[in-house]
MIGU-270478 format. One line per 3 residues: number of its first residue (from 1); their letters; for each residue x, y, z of C-alpha. Coordinates in steps of 0.001 Angstrom, whole numbers, plus 500000, padded with zeros to 6 digits. Each point is the difference from the previous one (the first is absolute). Layout:
! residues N
NUM	A	X Y Z ~ ...
END
This chain:
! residues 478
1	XXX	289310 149875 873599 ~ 497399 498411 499097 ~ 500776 495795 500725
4	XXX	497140 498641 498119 ~ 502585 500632 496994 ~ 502736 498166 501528
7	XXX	500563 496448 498979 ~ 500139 497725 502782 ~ 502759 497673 501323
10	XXX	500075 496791 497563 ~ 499130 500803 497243 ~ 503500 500791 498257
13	XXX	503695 498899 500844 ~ 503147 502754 500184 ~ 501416 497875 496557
16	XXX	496644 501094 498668 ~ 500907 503614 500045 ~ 502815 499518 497450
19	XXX	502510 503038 500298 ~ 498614 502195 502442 ~ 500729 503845 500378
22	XXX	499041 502060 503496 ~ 499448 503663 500130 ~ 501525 501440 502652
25	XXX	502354 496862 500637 ~ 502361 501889 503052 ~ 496904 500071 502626
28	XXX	500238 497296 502486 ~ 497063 498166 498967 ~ 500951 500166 496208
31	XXX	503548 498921 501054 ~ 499043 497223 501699 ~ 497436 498557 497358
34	XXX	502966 500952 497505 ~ 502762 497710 501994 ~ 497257 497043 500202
37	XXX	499583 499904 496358 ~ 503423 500155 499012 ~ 501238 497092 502697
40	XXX	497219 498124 498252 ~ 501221 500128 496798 ~ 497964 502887 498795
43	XXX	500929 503016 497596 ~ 499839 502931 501832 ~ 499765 503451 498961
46	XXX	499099 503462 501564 ~ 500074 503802 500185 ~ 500649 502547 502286
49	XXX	501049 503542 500258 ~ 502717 500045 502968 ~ 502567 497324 501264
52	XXX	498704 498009 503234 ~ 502689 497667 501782 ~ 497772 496672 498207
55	XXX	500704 501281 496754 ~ 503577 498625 500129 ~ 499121 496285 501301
58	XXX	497526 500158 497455 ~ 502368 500620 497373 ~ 502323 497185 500733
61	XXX	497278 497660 500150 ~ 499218 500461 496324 ~ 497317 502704 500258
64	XXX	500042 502772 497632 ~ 499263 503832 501609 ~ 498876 503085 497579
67	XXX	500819 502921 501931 ~ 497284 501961 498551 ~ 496406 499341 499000
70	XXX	499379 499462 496149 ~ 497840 497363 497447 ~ 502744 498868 498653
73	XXX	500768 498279 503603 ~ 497507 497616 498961 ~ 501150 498517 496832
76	XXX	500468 496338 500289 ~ 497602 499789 503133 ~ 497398 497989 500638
79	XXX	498409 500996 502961 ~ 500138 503433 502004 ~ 499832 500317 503568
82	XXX	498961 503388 501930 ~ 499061 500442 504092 ~ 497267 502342 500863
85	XXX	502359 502950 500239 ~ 500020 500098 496342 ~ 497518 502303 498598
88	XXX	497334 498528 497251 ~ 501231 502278 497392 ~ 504481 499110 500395
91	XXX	501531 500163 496389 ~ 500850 496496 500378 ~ 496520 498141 501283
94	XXX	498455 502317 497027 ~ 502621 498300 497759 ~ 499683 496505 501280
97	XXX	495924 500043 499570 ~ 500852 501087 496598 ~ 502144 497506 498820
100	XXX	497513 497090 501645 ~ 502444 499156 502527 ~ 498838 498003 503135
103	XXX	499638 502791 502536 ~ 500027 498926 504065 ~ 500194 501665 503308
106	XXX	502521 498848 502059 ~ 497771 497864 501772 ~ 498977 498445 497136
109	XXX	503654 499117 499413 ~ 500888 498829 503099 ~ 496768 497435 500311
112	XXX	501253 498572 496719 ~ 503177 499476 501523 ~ 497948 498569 503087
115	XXX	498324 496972 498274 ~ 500500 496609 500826 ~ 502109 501396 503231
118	XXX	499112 500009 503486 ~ 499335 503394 500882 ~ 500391 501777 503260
121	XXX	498357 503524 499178 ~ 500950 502608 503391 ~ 497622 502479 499917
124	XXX	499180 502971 502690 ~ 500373 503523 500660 ~ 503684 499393 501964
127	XXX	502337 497391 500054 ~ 499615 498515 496304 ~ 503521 500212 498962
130	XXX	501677 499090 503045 ~ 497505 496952 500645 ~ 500640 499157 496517
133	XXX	503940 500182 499667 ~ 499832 497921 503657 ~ 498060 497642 498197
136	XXX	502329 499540 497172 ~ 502629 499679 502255 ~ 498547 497152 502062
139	XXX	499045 498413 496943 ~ 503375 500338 498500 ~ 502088 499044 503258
142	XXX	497781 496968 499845 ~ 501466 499109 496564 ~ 496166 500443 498312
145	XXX	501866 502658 497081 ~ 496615 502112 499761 ~ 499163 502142 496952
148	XXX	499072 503399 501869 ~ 499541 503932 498901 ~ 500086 502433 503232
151	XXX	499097 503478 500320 ~ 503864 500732 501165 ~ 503527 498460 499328
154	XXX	500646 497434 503164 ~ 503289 501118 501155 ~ 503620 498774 499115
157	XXX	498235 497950 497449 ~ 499089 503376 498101 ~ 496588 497966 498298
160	XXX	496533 500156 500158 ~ 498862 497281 497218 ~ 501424 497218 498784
163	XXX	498799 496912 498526 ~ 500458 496586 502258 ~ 499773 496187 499282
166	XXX	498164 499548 503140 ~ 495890 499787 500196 ~ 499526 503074 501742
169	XXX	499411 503812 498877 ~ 500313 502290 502365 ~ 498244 503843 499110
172	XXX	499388 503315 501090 ~ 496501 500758 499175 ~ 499138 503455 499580
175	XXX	496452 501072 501493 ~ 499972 503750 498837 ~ 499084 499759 496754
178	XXX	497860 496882 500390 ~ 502497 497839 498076 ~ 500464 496641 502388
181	XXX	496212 499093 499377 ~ 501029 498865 496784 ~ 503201 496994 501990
184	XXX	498716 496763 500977 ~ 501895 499813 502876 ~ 500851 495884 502199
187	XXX	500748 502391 502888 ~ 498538 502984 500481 ~ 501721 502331 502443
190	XXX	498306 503265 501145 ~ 502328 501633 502806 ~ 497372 502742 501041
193	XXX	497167 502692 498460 ~ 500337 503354 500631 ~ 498704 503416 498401
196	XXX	501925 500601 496586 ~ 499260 499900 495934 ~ 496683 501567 501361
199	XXX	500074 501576 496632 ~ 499637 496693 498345 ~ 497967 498284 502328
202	XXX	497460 503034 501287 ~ 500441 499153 503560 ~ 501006 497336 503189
205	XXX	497158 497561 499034 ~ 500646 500354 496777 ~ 503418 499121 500565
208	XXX	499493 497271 502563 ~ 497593 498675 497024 ~ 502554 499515 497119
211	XXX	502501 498279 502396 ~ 497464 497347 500690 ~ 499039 499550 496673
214	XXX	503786 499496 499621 ~ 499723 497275 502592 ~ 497305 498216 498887
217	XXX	502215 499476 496693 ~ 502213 497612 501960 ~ 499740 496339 498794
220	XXX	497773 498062 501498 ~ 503399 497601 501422 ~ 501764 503167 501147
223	XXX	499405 502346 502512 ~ 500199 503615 501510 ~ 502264 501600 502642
226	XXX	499348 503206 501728 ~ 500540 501746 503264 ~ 497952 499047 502766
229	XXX	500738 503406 501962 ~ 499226 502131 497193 ~ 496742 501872 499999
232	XXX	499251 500299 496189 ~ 499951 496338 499403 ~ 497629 498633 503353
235	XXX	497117 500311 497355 ~ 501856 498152 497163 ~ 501422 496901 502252
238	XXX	496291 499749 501072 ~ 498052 500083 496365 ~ 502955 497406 498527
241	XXX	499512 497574 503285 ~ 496338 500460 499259 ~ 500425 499100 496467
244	XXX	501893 496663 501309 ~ 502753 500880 498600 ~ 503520 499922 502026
247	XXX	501624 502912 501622 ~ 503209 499735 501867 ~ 500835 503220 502553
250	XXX	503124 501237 501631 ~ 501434 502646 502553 ~ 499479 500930 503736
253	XXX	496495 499278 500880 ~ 498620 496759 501625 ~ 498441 498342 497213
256	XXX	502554 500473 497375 ~ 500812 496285 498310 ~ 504105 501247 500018
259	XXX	500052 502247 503351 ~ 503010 502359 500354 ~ 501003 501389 503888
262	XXX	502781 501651 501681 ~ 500670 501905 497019 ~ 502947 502365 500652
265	XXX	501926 502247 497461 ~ 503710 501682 500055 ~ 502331 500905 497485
268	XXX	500992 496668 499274 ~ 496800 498411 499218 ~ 496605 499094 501440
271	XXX	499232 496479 501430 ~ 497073 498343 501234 ~ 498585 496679 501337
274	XXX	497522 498308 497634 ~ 497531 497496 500853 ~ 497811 497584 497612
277	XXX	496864 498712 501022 ~ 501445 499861 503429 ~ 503558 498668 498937
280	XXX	503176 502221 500927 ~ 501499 500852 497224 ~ 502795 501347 502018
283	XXX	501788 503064 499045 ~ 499847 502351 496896 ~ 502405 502193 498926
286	XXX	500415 502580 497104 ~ 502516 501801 499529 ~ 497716 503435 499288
289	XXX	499262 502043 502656 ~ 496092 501226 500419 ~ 497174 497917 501683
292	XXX	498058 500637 496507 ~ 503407 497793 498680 ~ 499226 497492 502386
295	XXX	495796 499664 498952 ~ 501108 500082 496549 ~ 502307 496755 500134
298	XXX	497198 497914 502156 ~ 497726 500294 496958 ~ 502745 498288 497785
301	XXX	500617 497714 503156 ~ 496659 498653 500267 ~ 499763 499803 496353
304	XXX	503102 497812 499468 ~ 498985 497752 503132 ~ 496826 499058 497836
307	XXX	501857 499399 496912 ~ 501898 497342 501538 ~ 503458 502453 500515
310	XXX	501837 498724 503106 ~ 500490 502415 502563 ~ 503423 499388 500119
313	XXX	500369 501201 496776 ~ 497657 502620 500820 ~ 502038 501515 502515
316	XXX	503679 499997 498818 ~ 498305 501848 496697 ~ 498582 503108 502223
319	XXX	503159 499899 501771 ~ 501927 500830 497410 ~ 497554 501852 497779
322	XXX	501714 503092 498880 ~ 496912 502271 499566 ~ 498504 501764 497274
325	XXX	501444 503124 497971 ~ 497881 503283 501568 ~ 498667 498054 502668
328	XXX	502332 501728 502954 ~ 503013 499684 497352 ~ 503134 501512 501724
331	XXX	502513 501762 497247 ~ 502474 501154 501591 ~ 501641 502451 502192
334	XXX	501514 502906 499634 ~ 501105 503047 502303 ~ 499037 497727 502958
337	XXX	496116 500307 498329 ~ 498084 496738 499506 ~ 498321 499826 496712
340	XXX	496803 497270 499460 ~ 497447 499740 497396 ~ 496807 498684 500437
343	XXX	496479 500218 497741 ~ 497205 500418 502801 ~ 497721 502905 498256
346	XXX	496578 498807 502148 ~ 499698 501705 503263 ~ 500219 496343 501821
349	XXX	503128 499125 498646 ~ 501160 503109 500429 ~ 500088 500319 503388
352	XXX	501039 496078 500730 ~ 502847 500749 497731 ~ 500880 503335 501746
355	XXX	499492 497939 503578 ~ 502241 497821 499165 ~ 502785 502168 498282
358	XXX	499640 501757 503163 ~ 501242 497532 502273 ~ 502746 499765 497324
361	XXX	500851 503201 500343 ~ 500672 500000 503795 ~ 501449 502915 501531
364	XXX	500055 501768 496855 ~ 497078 501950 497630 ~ 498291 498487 497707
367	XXX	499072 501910 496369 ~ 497628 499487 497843 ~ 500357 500549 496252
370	XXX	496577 499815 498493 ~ 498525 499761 497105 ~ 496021 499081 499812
373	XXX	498479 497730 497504 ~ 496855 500542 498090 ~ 497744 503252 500539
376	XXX	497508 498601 501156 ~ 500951 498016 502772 ~ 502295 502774 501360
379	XXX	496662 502277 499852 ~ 497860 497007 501510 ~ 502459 499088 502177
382	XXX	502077 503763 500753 ~ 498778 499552 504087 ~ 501545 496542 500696
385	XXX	502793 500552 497510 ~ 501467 503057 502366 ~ 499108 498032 503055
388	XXX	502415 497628 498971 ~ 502263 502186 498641 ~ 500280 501550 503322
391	XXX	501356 497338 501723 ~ 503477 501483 497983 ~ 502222 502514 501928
394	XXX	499784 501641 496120 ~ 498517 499657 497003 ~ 500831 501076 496479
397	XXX	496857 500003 497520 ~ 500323 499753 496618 ~ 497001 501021 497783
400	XXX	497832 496463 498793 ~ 500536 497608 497887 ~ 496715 499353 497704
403	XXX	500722 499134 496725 ~ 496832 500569 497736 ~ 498082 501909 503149
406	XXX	499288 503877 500207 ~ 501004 501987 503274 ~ 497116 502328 500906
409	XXX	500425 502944 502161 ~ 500666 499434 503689 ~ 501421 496431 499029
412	XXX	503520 498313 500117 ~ 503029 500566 501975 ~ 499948 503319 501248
415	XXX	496522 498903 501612 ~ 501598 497183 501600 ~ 502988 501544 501345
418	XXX	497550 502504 501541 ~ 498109 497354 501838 ~ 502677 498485 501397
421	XXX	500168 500605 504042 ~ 504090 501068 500191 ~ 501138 503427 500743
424	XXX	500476 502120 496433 ~ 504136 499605 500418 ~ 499469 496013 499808
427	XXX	498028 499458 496312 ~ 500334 502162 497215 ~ 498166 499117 496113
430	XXX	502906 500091 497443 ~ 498123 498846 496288 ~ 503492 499467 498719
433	XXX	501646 497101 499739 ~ 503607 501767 499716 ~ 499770 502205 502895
436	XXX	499383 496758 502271 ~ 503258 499022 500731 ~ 501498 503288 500717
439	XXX	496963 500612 502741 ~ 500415 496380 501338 ~ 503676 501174 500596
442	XXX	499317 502892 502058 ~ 497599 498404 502106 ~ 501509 496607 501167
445	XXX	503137 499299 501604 ~ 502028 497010 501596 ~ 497574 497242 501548
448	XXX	497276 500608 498238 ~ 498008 498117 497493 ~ 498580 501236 496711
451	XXX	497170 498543 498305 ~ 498887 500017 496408 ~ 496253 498813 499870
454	XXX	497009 499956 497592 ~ 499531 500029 496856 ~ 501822 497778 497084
457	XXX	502230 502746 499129 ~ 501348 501155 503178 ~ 502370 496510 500367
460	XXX	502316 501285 497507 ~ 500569 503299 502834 ~ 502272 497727 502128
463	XXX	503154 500112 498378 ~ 499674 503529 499083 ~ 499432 500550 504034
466	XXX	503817 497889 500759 ~ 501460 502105 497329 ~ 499261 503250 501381
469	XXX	500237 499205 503887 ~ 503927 498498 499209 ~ 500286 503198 497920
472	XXX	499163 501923 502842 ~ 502327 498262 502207 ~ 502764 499156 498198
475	XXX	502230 497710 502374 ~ 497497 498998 502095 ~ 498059 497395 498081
478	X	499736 496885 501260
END
């Protein structure tokens, strides 16, 4: 994408847009944009070609949903909204350009939404959702009502946008197709930089470049929060301090602003003591397992200490935040077989994921259903994709998920279930979806846990997975 096309934050209002329709409204960025718009008053309209779980919520809050893709979708819209998996030449962006309607990315849409908010834009290669539902949540417990769109639904309270009376916007901004240089974030959170979207970006540096040219678009009031343990942002922290401008850090080493130690994780949760410019903090807990959980929630820590949150307030809301939907989701069991979801497709988040979901798993196996996302990174990336993989007792590998992209020879799952380092009887490629179930089946049993992970597509595999594994065992469900 190219983002000198974009329009910038500002420069238009969501009641601007008039009657809006979004291509491909089930997706959970889509969704979320949708549910914003329509809590705000907004007509909403959109297509899609199968039913996702959103579609219903969507329904009952006025939206209207075209379960195929056709022109006449668009009569009575005024402005069309696509995401960059939507190809140039889709029936319905060829119709809207004809008819002269106002044509936006979703970034585009969400910015207009944005202006004259407060915006906390989360950026980073891991952690954006779950450092942006946290933040919601704190903001929320602390009776501020944000407006807020998240990459995934925060738990229980089955949302990921709605529009708030309060000053404050909180966002997922999306680095991969170059989209959050167009926010003008108050707060700019970047949780860490790591290798990924190389296709967009050509390589690290050029990665490391846009993400400070997305800091530098913080106002000049506001500030930026990053990780002071992570490698890929030393050089940032050090250019923006340079530049004058302010830079708050968090996490485990010595000259972090919000320090975190004694960080311990079980089942239950992970907790940690928190210091602030030398101040105890006391204890933190969440109620997520997964050191990564507990680094994630400092950055919206530190971020609500310098908006004035109190930490009282702070704390009882990460007590009691329920998590976010595919971010170690649990559900169900059946057969005695623990069944969790959970969206890590990077190699990193991977293998904290599968860590973690290991402890959970105890004295039982843990299994991997997986289904990779985008060709290229599980080409780029097939090495540390099987290490982590590996840390499974087995894996199933479904073929990879890369809508618009062309498999070449030598590339997708077959190539990563080869690499993987587990004996032949413990991962086996199966490309379809239907014969999943019945091979998760004969390869689990009592006091194990099964995981679905990867790609969008693959969260709809849980229920299908309790369905079969109480079939199975018919009695012994629990």
């Amino acid at each position: 994408m190219n983002t000198a096309e974009l329009t910038p934050a500002g420069e238009l209002t969501a009641e601007d847009l008039g009657s809006v329709h979004l291509i491909g409204i089930g997706g959970v960025g889509m969704g979320g944009l949708a549910r914003l718009l329509l809590t705000r008053g907004v007509p909403v309209s959109g297509s899609e070609l199968r039913e996702w779980p959103a579609l219903t919520a969507l329904r009952a809050l006025g939206g209207t949903v075209h379960m195929a893709h056709k022109a006449s979708n668009l009569d009575g819209v005024d402005t069309v909204v696509y995401s960059t998996a939507i190809p140039h030449d889709h029936l319905e962006l060829v119709e809207a350009r004809r008819r002269g309607l106002r044509v936006l990315h979703r970034s585009e849409a969400l910015a207009a939404a944005m202006t004259n908010r407060q915006t906390i834009a989360v950026a980073g290669t891991h952690g954006k959702t779950t450092t942006t539902s946290i933040m919601t949540v704190i903001l929320q417990h602390a009776g501020q009502d944000p407006s807020f769109v998240i990459g995934g639904e925060i738990s229980e309270a089955g949302s990921n946008g709605h529009h708030g009376s309060g000053p404050h916007f909180v966002a997922e901004a999306d680095e991969s197709d170059k989209s959050f240089l167009i926010y003008r974030p108050h707060v700019a959170i970047i949780t860490n930089i790591e290798g990924d979207h190389l296709n967009n970006w050509g390589d690290l540096a050029g990665l490391k470049s846009g993400f400070l040219e997305f800091a530098r678009l913080t106002a000049a009031d506001g500030f930026v929060v990053t990780c002071a343990d992570d490698e890929g942002v030393q050089e940032l922290i050090a250019a923006l301090r340079a530049e004058g401008r302010t830079v708050y850090t968090y996490g485990e080493s010595e000259g972090a602003d919000l320090r975190i130690s004694q960080v311990s994780s079980a089942t239950g949760g992970v907790r940690y003591r928190a210091t602030m410019d030398g101040q105890d903090l006391g204890e933190i807990r969440l109620a997520l397992p997964g050191t990564h959980m507990g680094l994630n929630s400092s950055a919206a820590v530190l971020t609500a200490l310098k908006l004035g949150i109190p930490l009282k307030s702070i704390t009882e809301a990460l007590a009691s935040f329920p998590g976010v939907r595919r971010r170690f989701e649990r559900k169900g069991i059946a057969a005695g077989v623990r069944v969790y979801d959970e969206y890590a497709y990077h190699p990193t988040s991977v293998k904290a994921a599968l860590r973690t979901l290991r402890e959970v798993a105890g004295d039982g196996r843990l299994l991997v259903v997986f289904q990779p996302y985008r060709v290229y990174r599980t080409r780029d990336l097939q090495a540390e994709l099987a290490e982590g993989l590996a840390i499974a007792d087995e894996v199933i590998c479904m073929e990879v998920f890369g809508p618009g992209e062309q498999r070449q020879p030598g590339e997708g799952g077959v190539a990563l279930t080869a690499a993987i380092d587990l004996p032949a009887g413990h991962k086996v490629f199966v490309p379809s979806w239907e014969q999943v179930p019945a091979e998760v089946v004969r390869r689990s049993r009592p006091g194990d846990v099964v995981v679905t992970m990867g790609a969008p597509p693959i969260s709809l595999m849980g229920d299908e997975l309790l369905d079969a594994l109480t079939a199975s065992s018919p009695g012994k469900e629990d």
